[in-house]
C-alpha positions as CSV (number, residue, x, y, z in Angstrom):
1,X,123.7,112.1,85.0
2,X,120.6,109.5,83.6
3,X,119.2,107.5,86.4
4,X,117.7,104.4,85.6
5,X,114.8,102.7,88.1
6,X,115.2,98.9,88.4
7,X,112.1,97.1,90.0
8,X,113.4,93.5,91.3
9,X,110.3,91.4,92.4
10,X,111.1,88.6,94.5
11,X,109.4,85.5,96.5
12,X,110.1,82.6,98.6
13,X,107.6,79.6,99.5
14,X,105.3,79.9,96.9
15,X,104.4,76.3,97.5
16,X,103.0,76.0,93.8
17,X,100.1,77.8,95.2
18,X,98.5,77.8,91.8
19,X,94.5,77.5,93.5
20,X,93.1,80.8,95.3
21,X,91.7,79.7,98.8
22,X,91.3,81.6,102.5
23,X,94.9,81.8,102.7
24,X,96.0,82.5,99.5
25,X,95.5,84.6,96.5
26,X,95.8,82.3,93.9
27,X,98.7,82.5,90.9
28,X,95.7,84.4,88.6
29,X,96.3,87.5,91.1
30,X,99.7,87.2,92.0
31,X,100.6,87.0,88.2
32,X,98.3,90.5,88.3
33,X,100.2,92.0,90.8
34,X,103.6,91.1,89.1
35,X,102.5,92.7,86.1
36,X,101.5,95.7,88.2
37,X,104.8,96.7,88.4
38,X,106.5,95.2,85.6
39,X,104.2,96.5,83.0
40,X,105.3,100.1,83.8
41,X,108.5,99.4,83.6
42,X,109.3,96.3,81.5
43,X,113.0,96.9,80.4
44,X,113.9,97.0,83.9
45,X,112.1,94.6,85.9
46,X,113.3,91.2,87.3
47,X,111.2,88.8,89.2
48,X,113.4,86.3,91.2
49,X,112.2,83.0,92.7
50,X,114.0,81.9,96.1
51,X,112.8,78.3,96.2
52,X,110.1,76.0,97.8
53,X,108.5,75.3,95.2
54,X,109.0,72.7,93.2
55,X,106.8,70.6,95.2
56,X,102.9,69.8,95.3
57,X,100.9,67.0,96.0
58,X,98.2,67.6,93.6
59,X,99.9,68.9,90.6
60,X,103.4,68.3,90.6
61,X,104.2,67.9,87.0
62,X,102.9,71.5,86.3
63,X,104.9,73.2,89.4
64,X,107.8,74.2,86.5
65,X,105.2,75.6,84.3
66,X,103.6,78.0,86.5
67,X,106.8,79.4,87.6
68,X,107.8,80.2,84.1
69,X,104.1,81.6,83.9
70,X,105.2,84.2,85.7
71,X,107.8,84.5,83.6
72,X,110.7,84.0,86.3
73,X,114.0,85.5,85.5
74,X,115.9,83.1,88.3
75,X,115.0,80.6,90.6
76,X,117.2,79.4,93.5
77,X,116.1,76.2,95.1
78,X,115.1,75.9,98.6
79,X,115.5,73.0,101.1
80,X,112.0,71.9,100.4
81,X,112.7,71.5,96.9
82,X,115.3,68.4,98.2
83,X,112.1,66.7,100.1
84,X,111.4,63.9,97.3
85,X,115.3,63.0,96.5
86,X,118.0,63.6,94.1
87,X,115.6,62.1,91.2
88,X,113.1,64.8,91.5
89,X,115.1,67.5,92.2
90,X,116.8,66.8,89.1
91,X,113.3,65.6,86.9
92,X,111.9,69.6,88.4
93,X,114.9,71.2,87.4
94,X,115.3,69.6,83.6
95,X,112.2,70.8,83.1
96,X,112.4,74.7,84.5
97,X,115.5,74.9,82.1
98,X,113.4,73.5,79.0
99,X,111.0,76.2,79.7
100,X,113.6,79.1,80.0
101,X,114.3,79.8,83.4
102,X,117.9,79.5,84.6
103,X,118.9,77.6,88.1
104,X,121.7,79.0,90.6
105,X,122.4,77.4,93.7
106,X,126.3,77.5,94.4
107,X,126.6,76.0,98.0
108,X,124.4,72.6,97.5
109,X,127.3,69.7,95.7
110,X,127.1,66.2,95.3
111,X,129.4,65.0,97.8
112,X,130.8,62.0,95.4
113,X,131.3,64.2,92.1
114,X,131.5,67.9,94.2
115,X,129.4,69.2,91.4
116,X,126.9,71.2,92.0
117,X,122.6,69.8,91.4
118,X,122.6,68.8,87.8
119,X,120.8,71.7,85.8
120,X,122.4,74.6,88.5
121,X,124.5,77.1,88.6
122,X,126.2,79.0,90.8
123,X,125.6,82.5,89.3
124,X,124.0,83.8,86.1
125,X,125.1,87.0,84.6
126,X,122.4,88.5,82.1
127,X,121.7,91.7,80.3
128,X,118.0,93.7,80.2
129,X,117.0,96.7,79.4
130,X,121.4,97.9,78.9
131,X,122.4,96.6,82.1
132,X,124.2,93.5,83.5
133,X,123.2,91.8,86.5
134,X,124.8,89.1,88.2
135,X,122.6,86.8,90.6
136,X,124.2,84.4,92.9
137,X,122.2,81.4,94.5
138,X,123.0,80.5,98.2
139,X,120.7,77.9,100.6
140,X,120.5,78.1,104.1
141,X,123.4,75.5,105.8
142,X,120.8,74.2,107.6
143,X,119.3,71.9,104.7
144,X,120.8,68.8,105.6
145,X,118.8,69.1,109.0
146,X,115.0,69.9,107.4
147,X,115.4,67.3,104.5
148,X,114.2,63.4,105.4
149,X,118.1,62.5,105.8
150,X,118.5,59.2,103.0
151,X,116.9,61.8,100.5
152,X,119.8,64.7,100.9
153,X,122.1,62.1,101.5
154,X,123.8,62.2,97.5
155,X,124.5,66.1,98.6
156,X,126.5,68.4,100.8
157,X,126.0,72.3,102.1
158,X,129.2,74.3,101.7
159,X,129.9,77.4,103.2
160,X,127.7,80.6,101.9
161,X,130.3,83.1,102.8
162,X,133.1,81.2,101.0
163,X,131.2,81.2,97.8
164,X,130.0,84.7,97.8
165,X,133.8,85.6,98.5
166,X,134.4,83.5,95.7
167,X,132.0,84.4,93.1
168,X,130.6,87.6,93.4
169,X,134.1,88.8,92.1
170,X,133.7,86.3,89.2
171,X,130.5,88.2,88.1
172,X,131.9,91.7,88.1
173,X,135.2,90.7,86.1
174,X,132.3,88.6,83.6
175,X,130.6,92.7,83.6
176,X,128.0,92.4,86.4
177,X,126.7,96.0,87.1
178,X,124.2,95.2,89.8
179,X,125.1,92.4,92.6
180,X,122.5,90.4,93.4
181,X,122.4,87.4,96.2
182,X,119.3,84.7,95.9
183,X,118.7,82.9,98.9
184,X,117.2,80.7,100.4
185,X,118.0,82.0,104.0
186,X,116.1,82.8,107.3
187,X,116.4,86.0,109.0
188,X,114.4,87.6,111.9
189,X,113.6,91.3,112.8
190,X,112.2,93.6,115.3
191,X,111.6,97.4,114.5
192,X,115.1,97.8,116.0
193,X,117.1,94.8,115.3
194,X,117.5,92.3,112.3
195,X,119.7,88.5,113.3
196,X,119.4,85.1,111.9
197,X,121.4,83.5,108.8
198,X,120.9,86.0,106.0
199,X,122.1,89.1,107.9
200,X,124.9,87.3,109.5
201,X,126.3,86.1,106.0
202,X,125.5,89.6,104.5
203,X,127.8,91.1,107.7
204,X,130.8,88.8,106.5
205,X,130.3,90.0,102.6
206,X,129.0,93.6,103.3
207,X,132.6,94.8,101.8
208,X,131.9,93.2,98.3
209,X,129.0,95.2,98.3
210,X,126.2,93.8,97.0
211,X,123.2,95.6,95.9
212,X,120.4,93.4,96.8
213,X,120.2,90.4,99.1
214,X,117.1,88.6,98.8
215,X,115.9,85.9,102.0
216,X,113.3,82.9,102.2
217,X,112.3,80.2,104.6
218,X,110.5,81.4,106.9
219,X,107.3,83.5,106.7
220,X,107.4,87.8,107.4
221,X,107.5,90.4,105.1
222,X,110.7,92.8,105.1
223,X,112.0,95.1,102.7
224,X,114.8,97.8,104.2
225,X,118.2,98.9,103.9
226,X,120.8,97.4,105.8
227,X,124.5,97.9,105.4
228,X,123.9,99.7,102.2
229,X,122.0,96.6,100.4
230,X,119.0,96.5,100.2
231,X,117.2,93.3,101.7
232,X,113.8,91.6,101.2
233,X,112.0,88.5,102.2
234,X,108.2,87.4,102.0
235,X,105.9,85.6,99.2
236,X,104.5,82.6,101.6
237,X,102.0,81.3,98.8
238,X,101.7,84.2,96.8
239,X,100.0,86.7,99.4
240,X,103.1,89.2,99.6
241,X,105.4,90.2,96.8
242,X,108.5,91.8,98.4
243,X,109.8,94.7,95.9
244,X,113.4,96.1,96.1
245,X,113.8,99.2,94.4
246,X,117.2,100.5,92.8
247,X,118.2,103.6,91.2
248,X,121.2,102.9,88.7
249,X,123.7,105.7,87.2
250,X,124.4,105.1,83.6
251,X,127.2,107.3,83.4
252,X,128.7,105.5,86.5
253,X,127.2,102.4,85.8
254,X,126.8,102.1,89.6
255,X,123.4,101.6,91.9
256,X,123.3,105.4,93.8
257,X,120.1,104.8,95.7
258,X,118.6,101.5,97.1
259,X,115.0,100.7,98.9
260,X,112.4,98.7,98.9
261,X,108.4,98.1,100.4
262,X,106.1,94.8,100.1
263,X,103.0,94.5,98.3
264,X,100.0,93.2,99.6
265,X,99.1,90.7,96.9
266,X,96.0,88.9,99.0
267,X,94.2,92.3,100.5
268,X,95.5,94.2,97.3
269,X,92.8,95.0,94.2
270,X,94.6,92.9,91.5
271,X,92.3,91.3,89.2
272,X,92.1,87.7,87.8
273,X,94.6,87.4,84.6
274,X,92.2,85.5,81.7
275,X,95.3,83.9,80.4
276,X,96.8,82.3,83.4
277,X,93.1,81.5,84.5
278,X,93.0,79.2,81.1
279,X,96.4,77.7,83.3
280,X,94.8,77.3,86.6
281,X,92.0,75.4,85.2
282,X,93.5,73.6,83.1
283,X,96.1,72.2,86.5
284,X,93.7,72.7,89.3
285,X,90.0,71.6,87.4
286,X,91.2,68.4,87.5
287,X,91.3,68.2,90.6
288,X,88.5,70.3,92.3
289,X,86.6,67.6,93.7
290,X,89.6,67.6,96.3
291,X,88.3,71.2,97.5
292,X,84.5,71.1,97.2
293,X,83.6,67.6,98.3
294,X,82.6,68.1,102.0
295,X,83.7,65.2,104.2
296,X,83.0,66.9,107.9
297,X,83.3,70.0,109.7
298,X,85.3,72.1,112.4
299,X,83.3,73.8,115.0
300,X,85.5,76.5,115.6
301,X,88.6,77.9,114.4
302,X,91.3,75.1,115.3
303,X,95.2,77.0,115.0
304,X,98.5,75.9,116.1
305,X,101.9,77.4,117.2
306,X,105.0,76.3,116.9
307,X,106.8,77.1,120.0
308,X,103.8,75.9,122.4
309,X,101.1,73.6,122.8
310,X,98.6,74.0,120.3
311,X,95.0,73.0,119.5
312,X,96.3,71.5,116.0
313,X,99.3,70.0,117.1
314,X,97.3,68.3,119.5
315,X,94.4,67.2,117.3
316,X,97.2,66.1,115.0
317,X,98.8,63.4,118.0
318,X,95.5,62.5,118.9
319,X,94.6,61.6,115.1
320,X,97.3,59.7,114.5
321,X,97.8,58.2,117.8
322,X,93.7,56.8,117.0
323,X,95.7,54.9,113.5
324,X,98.7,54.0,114.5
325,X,98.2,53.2,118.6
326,X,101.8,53.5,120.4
327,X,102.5,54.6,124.0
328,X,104.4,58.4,122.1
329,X,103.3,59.7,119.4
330,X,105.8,62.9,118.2
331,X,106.2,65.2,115.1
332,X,107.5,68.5,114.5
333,X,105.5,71.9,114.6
334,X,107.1,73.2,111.6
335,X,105.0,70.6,109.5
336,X,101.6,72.1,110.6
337,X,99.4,74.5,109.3
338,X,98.7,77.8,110.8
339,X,94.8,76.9,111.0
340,X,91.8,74.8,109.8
341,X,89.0,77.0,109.8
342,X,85.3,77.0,111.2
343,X,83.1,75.2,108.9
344,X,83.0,72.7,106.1
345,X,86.1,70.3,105.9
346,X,87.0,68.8,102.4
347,X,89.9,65.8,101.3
348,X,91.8,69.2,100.8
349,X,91.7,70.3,104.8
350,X,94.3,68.0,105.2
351,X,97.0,70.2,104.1
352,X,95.7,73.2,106.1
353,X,96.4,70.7,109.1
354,X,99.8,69.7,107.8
355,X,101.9,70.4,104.3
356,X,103.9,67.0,104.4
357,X,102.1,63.5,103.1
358,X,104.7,61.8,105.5
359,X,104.5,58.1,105.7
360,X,104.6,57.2,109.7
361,X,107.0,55.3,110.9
362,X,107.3,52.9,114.0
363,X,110.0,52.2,116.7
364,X,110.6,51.7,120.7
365,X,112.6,54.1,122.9
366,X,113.5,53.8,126.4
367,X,112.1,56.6,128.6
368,X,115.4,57.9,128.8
369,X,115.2,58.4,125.0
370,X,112.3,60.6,125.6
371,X,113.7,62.5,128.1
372,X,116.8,63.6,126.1
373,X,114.5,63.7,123.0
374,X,113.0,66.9,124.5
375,X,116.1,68.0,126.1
376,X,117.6,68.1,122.7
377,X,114.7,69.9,121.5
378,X,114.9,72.8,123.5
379,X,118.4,72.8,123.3
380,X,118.5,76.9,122.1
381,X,120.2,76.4,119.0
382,X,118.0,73.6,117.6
383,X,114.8,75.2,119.1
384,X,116.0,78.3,117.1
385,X,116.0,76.9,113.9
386,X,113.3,74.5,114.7
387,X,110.4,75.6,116.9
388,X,108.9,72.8,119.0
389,X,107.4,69.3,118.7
390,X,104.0,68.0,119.2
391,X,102.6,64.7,120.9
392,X,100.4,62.2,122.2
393,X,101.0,59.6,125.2
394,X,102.6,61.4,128.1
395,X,102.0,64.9,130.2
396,X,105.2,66.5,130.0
397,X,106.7,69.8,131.8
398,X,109.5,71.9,131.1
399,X,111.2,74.5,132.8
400,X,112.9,76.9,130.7
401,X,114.3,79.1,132.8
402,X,117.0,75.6,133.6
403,X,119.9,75.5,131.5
404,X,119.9,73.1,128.2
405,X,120.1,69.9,129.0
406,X,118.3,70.5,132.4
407,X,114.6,71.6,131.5
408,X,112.2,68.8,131.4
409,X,110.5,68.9,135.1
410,X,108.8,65.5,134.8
411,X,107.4,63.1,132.2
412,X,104.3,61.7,133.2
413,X,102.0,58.7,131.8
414,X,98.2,58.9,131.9
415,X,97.7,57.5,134.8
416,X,99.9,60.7,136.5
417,X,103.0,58.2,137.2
418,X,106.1,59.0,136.1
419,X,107.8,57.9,133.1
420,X,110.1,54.7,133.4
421,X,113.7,55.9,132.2
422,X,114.5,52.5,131.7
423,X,111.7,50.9,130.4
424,X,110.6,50.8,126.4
425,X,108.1,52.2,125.1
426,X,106.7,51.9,121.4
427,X,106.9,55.2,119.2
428,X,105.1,56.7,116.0
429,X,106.5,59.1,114.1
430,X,106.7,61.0,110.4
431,X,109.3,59.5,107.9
432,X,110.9,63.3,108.4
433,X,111.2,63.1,112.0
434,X,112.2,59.3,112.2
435,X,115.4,60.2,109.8
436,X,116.0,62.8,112.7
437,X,114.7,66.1,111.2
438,X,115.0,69.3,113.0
439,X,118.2,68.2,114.4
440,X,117.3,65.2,116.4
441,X,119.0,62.8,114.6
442,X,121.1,61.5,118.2
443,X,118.0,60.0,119.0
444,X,116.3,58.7,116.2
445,X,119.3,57.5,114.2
446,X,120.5,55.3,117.1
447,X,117.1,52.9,116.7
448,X,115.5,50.9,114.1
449,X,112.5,52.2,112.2
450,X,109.6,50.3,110.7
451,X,107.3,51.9,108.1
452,X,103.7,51.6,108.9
453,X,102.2,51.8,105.8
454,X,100.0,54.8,106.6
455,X,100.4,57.9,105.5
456,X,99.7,61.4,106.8
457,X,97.2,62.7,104.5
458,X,95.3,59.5,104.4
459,X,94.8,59.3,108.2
460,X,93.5,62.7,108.8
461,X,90.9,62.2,105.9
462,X,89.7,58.9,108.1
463,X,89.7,60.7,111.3
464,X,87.4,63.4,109.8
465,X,84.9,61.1,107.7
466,X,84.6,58.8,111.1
467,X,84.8,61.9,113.5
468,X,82.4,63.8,110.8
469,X,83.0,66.9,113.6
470,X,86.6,68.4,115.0
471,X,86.7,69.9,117.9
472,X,89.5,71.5,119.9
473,X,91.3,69.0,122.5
474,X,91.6,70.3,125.8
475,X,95.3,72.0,126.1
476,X,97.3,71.1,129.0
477,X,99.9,68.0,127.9
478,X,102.5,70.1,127.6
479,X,103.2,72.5,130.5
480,X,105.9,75.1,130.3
481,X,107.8,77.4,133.5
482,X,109.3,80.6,131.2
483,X,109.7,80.8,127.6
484,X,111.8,79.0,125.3
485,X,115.5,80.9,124.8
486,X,116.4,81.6,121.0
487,X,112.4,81.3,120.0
488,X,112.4,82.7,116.7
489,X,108.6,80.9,115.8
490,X,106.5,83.2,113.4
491,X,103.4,82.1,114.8
């Protein structure tokens, strides 16, 4: 018996996270701590990419490039990579294929054509090192419901456990050794207990026996053995890199042994790569005035949650209700940033407060909209796949240990009266969340929306030059009996 060792380095969210910062370690050091493991053991080392990536704000043309940098094997795309609309998605992918890197994603089709995104496919079977692998591509279902709605609208989610049923056979009879799923999906996990999307798919295709089952989404590092796969998820900008470890049989030409561990890329001693330095500078040096030009400062640490009232969600309302006055101002938590530091702000702080340029858009709701626009939110399966919103113009309670539909206590204007169920009042809100993102879309879909011509990005620089000093607001908007059922927030 020869036993072979496969390394399979994976991540998820990279974000094109090219620029080292006090989040992030940079693409210099991640490509470092690839290489850590794949220069020992070359013929036998894939690194996968599970998507969110193919957007940035500041150097979106070169996104492609730095992925193939790292000299990707396969990248999967992941629901952010849909944020700008079918024309990017397929402009991004055109050119990840000129540079070499293959594209699977088998459950995302055009619902006119049913083809899958132009430049995908669903699997890839390959041969390194004397060994086929196949790799199948699968996206969370819940893509339709995180993409701004007209910019998905060209596509369709099918089933995930349909098409692993359907091709995971194909790549064995086309001489796959080693079984591979690529996704794009969320899972969560105690010391004890593993639930959410990927493991619940990976139940319903545990007898075709896959080998490795790689996850996304949503930040956490994991790398264990369940149901005799072995599955990993983390990357968030380059400061994990989740490493599955198999042990093949070449006279069996099966995997006999399976596990797996994370490396810490951002506390780990990996040096900066001269080569893909050249890269970042040529990408980010352009740009650096973004980072160093000092425009304000925080006085404190200013952080956010996504399942409660936050100091950043709030400053966020307040900011925007200060541009674009209206009696509600609401967005979604899972657009914010975990925290804007202490200390010097720069044009660049803006995406530590949110990582979505969002035009705002304007409306009116009755108050009854309102109330059922937070009913709906805590509804336990959106909140689950969703987290919470954030706003500005009204004191709100909810009680959470009320069924759905049943939670909000009261709704209260400034003044401390209550909220007018029948009356209109004007709202502001992100393009996302006006197309109903985060699965609001009975409520916002059933009024008329006006862009304001201000976006995100550019209001939050204003606020800080004319504020010159942030400070946290004083919490207490948003007032909460129990916790949140199905509350699956990682921070």
């Amino acid at each position: 018996m020869s036993i072979v060792k496969i390394d399979i380095l994976n991540h998820a969210d990279y974000g094109a996270s090219f620029r080292e910062d006090f989040e992030q370690p940079g693409i210099s050091r991640f490509y470092s701590a690839i290489e850590s493991v794949r220069s020992k053991n070359p013929e036998h080392t894939l690194l996968l990419d599970a998507g969110d990536n193919f957007k940035s704000w500041l150097w979106h043309e070169n996104v492609q490039e730095g992925i193939a940098i790292l000299k990707t094997d396969v990248y999967n795309y992941g629901n952010h990579d849909f944020d700008w609309g079918r024309e990017n998605i397929e402009a991004a992918s055109r050119r990840l294929l000129d540079l070499g890197v293959p594209i699977v994603c088998s459950n995302v089709i055009e619902k006119e054509t049913g083809n899958l995104v132009k430049g995908a496919k669903p699997y890839v079977v390959f041969e390194k090192g004397g060994i086929k692998y196949g790799v199948l591509g699968l996206i969370t279902e819940y893509t339709p419901y995180m993409v701004t709605y007209r910019y998905f609208q060209p596509y369709t989610v099918i089933d995930s456990v349909e098409c692993a049923r359907k091709y995971i056979p194909q790549m064995r009879e086309e001489g796959a050794e080693v079984i591979i799923v690529l996704t794009h999906f969320p899972f969560y996990f105690t010391d004890t207990d593993e639930s959410g999307e990927l493991i619940e798919v990976l139940d319903q295709i545990a007898d075709l026996k896959p080998d490795c089952m790689i996850g996304g989404h949503i930040p956490g590092d994991y790398a264990r053995v369940y149901k005799d796969c072995i599955v990993t998820k983390g990357g968030f900008g380059g400061v994990s890199l989740p490493h599955a470890i198999l042990y093949f049989d070449t006279e069996t030409r099966k995997v006999v042994k399976r596990e797996g561990e994370v490396i810490d890329v951002k506390g780990g001693d990996f040096p900066y790569d001269p080569e893909v330095d050249k890269f970042v500078e040529r990408v980010v040096g352009p740009k650096e005035y973004y980072f160093s030009e000092v425009i304000g400062k925080a006085d404190e640490d200013i952080p956010s949650r996504l399942d409660f009232e936050s100091p950043m969600a709030d400053l966020l309302a307040d900011m925007i209700m200060e541009k674009c006055p209206s009696d509600f101002v609401y967005f979604n938590n899972t657009s914010l940033g975990r925290i804007l530091p202490q200390g010097d702000l720069y044009r660049s702080s803006a995406m530590d407060i949110t990582g979505f340029n969002d035009p705002l858009y304007h409306s009116v709701y009755t108050g009854r909209q309102i109330w059922d626009l937070f009913e709906l939110v805590h509804d336990p399966d959106v909140f689950g796949n969703n987290g919470n919103i954030s706003f500005a113009g009204f004191n709100i309670k909810m009680d959470h240990t009320q069924p759905k539909g049943h939670k909000v206590v009261y709704i209260k204007k400034p003044d401390g009266t209550d909220i007018d169920l029948n009356k209109e009042y004007t709202v502001t809100t992100s393009e996302y969340m006006s197309s109903g993102g985060n699965g609001t879309r009975a409520i916002a879909q059933s009024v008329k929306w006006q862009e304001t011509g201000v976006r995100m990005f550019d209001l939050i620089e204003e606020y800080i030059i004319r504020h010159k000093t942030l400070r946290k607001p004083q919490l207490g908007r948003y007032l909460f009996i129990g916790k949140p059922e199905n509350d699956n927030s990682p921070w």
